[in-house]
Every structure is written in structure tokens, then in C-alpha cells.
N, C-alpha and C positions, 0 to 999 in steps of 0.2 A: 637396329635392335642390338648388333653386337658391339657396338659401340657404348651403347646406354649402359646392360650386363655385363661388361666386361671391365671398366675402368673402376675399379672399387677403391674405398677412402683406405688409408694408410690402416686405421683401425682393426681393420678384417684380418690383416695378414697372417696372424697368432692365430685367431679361427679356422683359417684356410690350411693353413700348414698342418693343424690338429684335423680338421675335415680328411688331409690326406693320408695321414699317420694314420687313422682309424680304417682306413677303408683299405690298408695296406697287411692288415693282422688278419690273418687266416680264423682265427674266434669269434670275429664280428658278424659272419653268416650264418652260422652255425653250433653247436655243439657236433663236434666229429669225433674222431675213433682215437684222434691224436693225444685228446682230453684224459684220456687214461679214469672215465670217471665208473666209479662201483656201480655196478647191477643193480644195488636198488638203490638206486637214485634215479635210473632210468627208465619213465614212465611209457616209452616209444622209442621207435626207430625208424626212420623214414630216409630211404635211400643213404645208408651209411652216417644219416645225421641224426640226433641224441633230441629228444624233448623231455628234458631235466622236472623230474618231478618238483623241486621247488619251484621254479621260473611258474612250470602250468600252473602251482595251489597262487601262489602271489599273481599270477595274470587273471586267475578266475576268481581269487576275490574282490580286484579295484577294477572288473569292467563289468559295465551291468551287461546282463543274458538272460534273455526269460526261459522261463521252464517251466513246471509242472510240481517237480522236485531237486533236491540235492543233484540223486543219482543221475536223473534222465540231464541234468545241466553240466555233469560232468562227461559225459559220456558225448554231449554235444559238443562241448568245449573241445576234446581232444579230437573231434572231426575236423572241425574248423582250425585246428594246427593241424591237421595232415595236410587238409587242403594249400592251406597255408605253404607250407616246405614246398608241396608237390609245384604247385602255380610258381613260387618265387623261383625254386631250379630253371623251371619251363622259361623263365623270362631271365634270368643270367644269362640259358645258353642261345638265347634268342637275340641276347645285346640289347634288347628292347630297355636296359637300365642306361642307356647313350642317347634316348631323349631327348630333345629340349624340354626342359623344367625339372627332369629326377633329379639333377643332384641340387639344383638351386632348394626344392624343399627338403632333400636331404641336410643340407645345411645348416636350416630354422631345427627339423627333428634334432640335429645334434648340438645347438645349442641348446634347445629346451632339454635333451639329454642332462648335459652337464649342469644347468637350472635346478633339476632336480635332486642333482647328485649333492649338489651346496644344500639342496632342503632336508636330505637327510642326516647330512655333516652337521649343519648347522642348529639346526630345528629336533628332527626325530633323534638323534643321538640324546640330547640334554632333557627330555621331556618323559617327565617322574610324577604317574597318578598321587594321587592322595588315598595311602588305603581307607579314608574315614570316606571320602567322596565313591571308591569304586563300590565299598560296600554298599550303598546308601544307591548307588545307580545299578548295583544287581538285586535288591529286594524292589525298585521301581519292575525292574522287567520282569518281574514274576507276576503282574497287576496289572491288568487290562484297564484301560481308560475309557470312556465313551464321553467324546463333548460334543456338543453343538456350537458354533461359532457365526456369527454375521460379522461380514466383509463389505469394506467399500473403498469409494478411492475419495469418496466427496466431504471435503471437508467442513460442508456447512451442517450432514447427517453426523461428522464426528463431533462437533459441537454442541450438539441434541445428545448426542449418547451420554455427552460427559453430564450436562446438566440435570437429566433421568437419575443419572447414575449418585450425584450427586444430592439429589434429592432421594435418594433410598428406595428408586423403583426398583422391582425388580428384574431379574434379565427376563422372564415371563411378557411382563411387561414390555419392556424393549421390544421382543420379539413380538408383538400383537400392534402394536403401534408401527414398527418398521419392518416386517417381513414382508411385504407386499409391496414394496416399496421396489421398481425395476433398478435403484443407482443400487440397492442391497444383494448381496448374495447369503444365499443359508447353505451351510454346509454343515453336516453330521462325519464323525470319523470314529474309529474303536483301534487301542493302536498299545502297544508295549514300548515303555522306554526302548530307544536304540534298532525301531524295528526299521525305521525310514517312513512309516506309512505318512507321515505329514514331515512340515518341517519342524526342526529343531528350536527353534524358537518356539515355536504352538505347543511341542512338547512341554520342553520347561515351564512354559506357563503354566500348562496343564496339569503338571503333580507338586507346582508350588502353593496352590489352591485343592480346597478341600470339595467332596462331592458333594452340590447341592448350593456352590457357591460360583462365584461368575469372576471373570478378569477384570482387571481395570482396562483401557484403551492400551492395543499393542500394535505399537509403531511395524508395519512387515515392510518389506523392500517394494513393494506395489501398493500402497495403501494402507489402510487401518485394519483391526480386528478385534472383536470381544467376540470371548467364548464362556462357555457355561458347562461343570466341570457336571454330568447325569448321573456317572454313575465310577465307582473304581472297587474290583473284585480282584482277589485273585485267581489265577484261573490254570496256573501252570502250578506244577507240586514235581519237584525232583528227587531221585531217590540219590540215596549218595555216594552212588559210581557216577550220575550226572550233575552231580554238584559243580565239580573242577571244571570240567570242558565249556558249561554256560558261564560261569565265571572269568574263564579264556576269553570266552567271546565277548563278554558285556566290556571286559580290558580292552582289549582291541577295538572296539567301537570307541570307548572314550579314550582312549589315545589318538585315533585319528584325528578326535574333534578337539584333542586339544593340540593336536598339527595343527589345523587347519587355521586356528586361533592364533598361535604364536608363529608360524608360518606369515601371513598375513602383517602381526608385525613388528617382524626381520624385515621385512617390504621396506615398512614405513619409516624404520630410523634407519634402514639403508639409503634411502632416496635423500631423509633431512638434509636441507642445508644445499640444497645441490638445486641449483637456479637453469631453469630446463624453458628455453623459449622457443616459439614457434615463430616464425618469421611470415607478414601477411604477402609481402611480394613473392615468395618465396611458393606457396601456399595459390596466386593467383595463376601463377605461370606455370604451376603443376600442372593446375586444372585445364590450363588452356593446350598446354603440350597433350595432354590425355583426352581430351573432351569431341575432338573428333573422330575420334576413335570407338566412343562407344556407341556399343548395338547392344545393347540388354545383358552382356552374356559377364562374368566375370573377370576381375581386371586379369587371371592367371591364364584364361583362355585369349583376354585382348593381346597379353605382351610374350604369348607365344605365335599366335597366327600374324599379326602384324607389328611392326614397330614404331613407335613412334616418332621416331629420330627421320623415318623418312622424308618428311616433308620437309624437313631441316638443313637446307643442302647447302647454305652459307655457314664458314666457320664461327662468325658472330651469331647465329643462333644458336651452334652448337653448344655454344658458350654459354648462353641462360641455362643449359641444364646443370651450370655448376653454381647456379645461384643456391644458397641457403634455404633450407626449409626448417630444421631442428637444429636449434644448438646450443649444446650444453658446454657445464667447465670440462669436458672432457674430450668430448668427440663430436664434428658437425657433420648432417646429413644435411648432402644438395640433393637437387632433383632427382639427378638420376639416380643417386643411392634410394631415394625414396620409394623410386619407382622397383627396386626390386625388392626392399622391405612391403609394400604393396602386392606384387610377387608373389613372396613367402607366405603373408597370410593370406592369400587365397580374398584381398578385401574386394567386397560386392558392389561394383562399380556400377550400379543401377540407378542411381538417385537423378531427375532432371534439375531438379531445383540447389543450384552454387551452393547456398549457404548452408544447406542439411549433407552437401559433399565436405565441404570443409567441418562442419562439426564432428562426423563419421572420421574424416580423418584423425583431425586432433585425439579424439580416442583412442584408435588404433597405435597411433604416433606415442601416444604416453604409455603403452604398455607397450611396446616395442624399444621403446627409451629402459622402459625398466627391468624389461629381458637382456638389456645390452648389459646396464649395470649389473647383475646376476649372473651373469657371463663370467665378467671382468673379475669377479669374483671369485670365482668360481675356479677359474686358470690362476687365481694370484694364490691359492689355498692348495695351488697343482693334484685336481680332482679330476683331471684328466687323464691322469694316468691309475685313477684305481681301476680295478677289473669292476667292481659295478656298472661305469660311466661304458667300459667294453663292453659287457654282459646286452646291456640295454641298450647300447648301436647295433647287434646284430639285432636285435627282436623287432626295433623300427625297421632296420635296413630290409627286412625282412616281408615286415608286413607294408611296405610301400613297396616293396616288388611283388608280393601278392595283387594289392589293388593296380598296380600298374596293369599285370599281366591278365588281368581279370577284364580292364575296360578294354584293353586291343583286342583279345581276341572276339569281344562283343561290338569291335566296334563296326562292322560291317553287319552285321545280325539286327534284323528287326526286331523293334522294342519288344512286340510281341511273343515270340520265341525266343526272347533271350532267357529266361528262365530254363525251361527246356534243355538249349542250347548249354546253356555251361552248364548242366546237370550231368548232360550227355557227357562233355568233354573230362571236366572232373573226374569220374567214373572210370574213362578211358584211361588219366593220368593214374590214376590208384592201381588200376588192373595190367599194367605196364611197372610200377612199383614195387620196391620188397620193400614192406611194410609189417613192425612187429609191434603187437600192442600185450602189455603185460596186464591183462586185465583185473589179476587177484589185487596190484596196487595202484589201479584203478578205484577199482571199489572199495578199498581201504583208506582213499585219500577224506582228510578229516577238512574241513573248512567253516567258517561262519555262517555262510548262507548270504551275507549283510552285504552286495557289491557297494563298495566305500570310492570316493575321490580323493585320493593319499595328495592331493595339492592342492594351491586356491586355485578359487574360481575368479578371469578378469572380467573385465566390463563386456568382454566380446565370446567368450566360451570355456568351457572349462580344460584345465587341462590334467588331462589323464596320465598316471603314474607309468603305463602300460597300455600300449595298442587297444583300442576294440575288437570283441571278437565279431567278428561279420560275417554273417553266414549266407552266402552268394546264391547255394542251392534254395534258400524258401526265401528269397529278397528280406530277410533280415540283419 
């Protein structure tokens, strides 16, 4: 195993060296006392360390948290950062961050770090609403919509739709002829521009079309859809001290989405041109180096409890793990590099059947390709060194020593009372803590409400601008 981990391609080095410059600056765990930062900017204090009222308002608007309301979701938010500090201290002085695997996924968080850091340089700095569009998307959110929509995946029912539709049935109609129909789904919704309650796509449909009229066929990433637009009211009336702030906020909804827009593609003409192959020897001798190895569990658990190098004990085997798997005009991944990009994403080595393992890879592989490019980016734009790309190494660094120290010390506790269990010990760390919460700016903190994904989403998860917030005491 430390054979495999340990010989990295020439490519890394620039990462590696930045991996340890970061993790060398005293600001990357914390907000401290060194900071010199103003009173009210500090929303907390927890053991001599600062929880920066912007970091919280930007962490609790890009991660979803359920709640009830605003208040009661702030007030949760800034427990799950106590907990947060209190756990991650507990596991610094516990060395539990010397691991095998902390710092390998450290790594991946700090390159999607600086991934990020290019999408605000690059993408959210240049990106300028239309005040004719923002207007026009804040008298939308004033107006409740109600549609009814049927979904399917079967193309032979979209077929039918069109020709209905075509012939001037109505969506009435439609709906009496295919509701009953088990490949059909019926779904009703009631929703404001920008609330999230559907997707964005169903949206737009929805207030492109008049009440009392129906959609043409829309293409959605799983199937088909026509909807049928009931009913549109409006139902919000603002007085005008709250004119400005729903304004605020409808801005910021449609800035993100027009992140996530041109985000997406910065992607696409970053990649053009750039001839990226997978090699199939490459690709069988992977599987065959990993494949006895697996027992259900994921590849991040296989290439920590066991290695796979060990069966390997002639130097000419060792030698196929330098065989090619990815290779671009830039940089090639063999085996064993693969095997830690593998690694990093945590990929779910459960599949029995070769050819749905190689096509899972090839996926992973191309957005792993395309992280590397955003990378390379990213360091040649030297956004390495702003204090954002710092800011945001402590808050992962942080919340992966949270969940580190969260799973050990459960890890001898039955499943049963582990709830319990860290509820207890939590409890314990806090009442052992000097802990100051400034509550008046608390309750003063302004937000949208709207938890947003400030990046795309790839073929395999989304990735979030900012940690989740995870709240261990009620397993959510």
C-alpha cells in the first residue's frame, strides 16, 4: 500500500508543496485572537477561536439545513459550528488528523479549494444581471404559480403527447387519456419564482406560459414533462421598507443561476481542444489489481485496511501498476495514480459486473481530468495565495477533523446508542469550554433563506461552495 500511495507522478509536486504551505499558516484552523479582527464582526468564540459573522451568513446560505424558520435555523447553524471547533480541537490534540487517509482527502478538499477559488475569479467576478431581467424576475416572485405537470421517461407516451398536442387536444384531455397510465407520473406544485420548490427549468416554463394554458414537451435530465400552468396570483404585497431586501434577495438568486450557467461553460472551452484518452489495458489491469480485493465496502475503506500491492511481490508486476490508465497532452495517470484518485473520491467499488466498473470509472476519470485542469488553472492565475483559497482551507480543514473525530470516538459504540453517546460527550466538550455567543448579532444576522449551490454540479455530486452543516446530536 505504501508503495502504490506514495510514488506520485511529477505533476503533483506544485499541489503537494501548496498542500504544505497551507497547512503551515497558523489562519487555516481558525480565526484567533492574532486576527486583530472587530467585535462586531464576531459572531462567537469558542476556545480562544473567532466564528466570523460573514464566514457563518455565506456558510448558512450555500448549505441546505432544515428548519422550521430563519431564526430557529440560525441558531441551529451556530450550534453545529460550536460543536464543529469544540470536536475538531478534541481531534488535533488527539493526533487523530495522522490517520491513514486524512490528509490524502485533504488534498482533493484543497484542490476543489482552489477550483473554486478560479470560479469566483473567473466566473462570479464578470457576471453582470440585466436590470430589465432582474426586474421582471422580482414582480415573478411576487406571484404564486400552481401547475400540474405529467412526467415520463417512455418515449413511445412522448410521441402520443406530441400528436394530442398537435391536434389541439387539450392538456384536460391529455390528462384523462394518460393519467392512469403506471409509465405516467402526475404531480401538482404551487411555488414563487426563485423559491427552489421545483426545478428551474419547470419554473421557467411555468411563467413563460399563460394561466389556463399548458407547455409544449420539456426535455428534463430524466425524461419528459408537460405541465399545465392552473392558476397565477399574486399573493405577496410588500410595503416599502421591504421592497429593497426582497430585491436583494431575488439578485442573489439570479446571480447564482447565472453562476452556475457560465460556470459550466468556463468548463467547456476550458477542456476544447484537449484530446483526453483512456487506455483499455490500462483500465483491465486496474480492475484486475483491485478486484480481489473487494468485499462490498468502498474503494476508500479497501486501500486503507488492505493493499493491493501485496500480492505483487515480483518487481515485474510491480511494474504494470505503471501502466497508463489517462492520458492527456498534459499529464498521464497509471495505475497506481489512479488508484489514489480512486482514493480521493471516496468511488464505490461495489459493482460485480467488469463493464458497469469501467463505465463508473470512465466517469469519475473525466471529471477528475477536469478538476486537474482547474487546478492547473487555477495555480497559473497564483490564486493560491489569496486569503479566500486560506479562509476556506481552514473551514474544510476543519470540518474533516470534525467528522474525523466524530466517527472514532463512535467508533467502538453501538450503532444503537451512538446518538446518545455523542450527545453526551458534546455536551461534556462544551461544559469544559469557554464559549461566548453574542446573541443580539445573532438575531440580527439578515440572509435569504434560499440554501443555493454557488458551483456546478458533475455527473457524480454536487459540489458545495462550503462544508455541510451536520448535525451529529439528531443524526442529521
Amino acid at each position: 500500500m505504501h508503495k502504490i500511495m506514495c510514488r506520485m507522478h511529477q505533476t503533483k509536486i506544485g499541489f503537494m508543496v501548496f498542500s504544505l504551505s497551507l497547512l503551515s499558516l497558523s489562519y487555516f484552523y481558525g480565526c484567533s485572537k492574532e486576527n486583530n479582527l472587530e467585535d462586531d464582526k464576531i459572531i462567537a468564540t469558542v476556545n480562544d477561536q473567532y466564528i466570523v459573522l460573514d464566514d457563518f451568513v455565506k456558510r448558512l446560505e450555500l448549505t441546505p439545513l432544515p428548519g422550521t424558520n430563519k431564526l430557529k435555523r440560525k441558531q441551529k447553524a451556530l450550534d453545529i459550528w460550536i460543536d464543529e471547533y469544540l470536536v475538531s480541537q478534541w481531534t488535533q490534540q488527539n493526533q487523530i488528523d495522522k490517520d491513514p487517509g486524512f490528509n490524502e482527502t485533504l488534498e482533493l478538499i484543497t484542490k476543489r479549494i482552489l477550483i473554486r477559488e478560479l470560479f469566483y475569479h473567473e466566473v462570479r467576478a464578470l457576471i453582470k444581471p440585466d436590470s430589465l431581467e432582474l426586474h421582471e424576475a422580482f414582480i415573478h416572485s411576487l406571484f404564486r404559480n400552481d401547475v400540474v405537470g405529467l412526467y415520463t421517461e417512455d418515449q413511445f407516451i412522448v410521441d402520443e403527447w406530441k400528436e394530442l398536442i398537435d391536434s389541439k387536444y387539450s392538456f384536460s384531455d391529455i390528462l384523462q387519456k394518460w393519467g392512469n397510465d403506471s409509465r405516467v407520473r402526475i404531480d401538482s406544485a404551487s411555488f414563487h419564482w426563485g423559491d427552489g420548490a421545483v426545478p428551474e427549468l419547470i419554473e421557467k416554463v411555468a411563467y413563460s406560459i399563460e394561466p389556463g394554458e399548458h407547455s409544449d414537451i420539456i426535455n428534463l435530465p430524466q425524461g419528459y414533462g408537460l405541465i399545465f400552468v392552473k392558476n397565477r396570483i399574486q399573493d405577496q404585497f410588500l410595503s416599502r421598507d421591504q421592497i429593497p431586501l426582497k430585491q436583494q434577495t431575488v439578485a442573489t438568486v439570479f446571480k447564482a443561476r447565472m453562476e452556475t450557467i457560465h460556470a459550466n461553460e468556463y468548463v467547456i472551452n476550458l477542456m476544447a481542444g484537449k484530446q483526453v484518452t483512456t487506455k483499455a489495458e490500462g483500465f483491465r489491469e486496474l480492475i484486475s489489481v483491485l478486484q480481489p480485493y473487494v468485499n462490498g465496502g468502498s474503494i476508500n475503506e479497501l486501500l486503507i485496511s488492505v493493499s493491493p500491492a501485496a500480492s505483487l511481490s515480483l518487481d515485474t508486476e510491480i511494474d504494470r501498476l505503471d501502466i497508463p490508465v489517462v492520458v492527456t497532452p498534459d499529464f498521464t495517470w497509471s495505475i497506481r495514480e489512479t488508484i489514489k484518485i480512486l482514493y480521493q473520491y471516496n468511488f464505490p467499488f461495489q459493482e460485480s459486473d467488469e463493464l458497469r466498473i469501467m463505465k463508473n470509472l470512465v466517469v469519475l476519470l473525466k471529471n477528475a481530468v477536469r478538476d486537474e485542469y482547474l487546478y492547473r488553472k487555477a495555480m497559473e492565475l497564483g490564486l493560491n495565495e489569496s486569503l479566500p483559497a486560506k479562509k476556506d482551507y481552514g473551514l474544510w480543514r476543519r470540518y474533516l477533523l470534525y467528522r474525523k473525530g466524530i466517527s472514532t470516538y463512535l467508533a467502538d459504540v453501538d450503532p444503537v446508542d451512538r446518538q446518545e453517546a455523542v450527545t453526551t460527550w458534546l455536551n461534556r466538550l462544551r461544559k469544559k469550554a469557554k464559549i461566548r455567543v453574542d446573541d443580539p448579532m445573532l438575531n440580527a444576522v439578515n440572509y435569504t433563506g434560499i440554501q443555493m449551490l454557488a458551483f456546478w454540479k458533475d455527473d457524480t455530486s454536487p459540489q458545495l461552495a462550503v462544508p455541510p452543516l451536520i448535525d451529529f446530536r439528531n443524526n442529521e
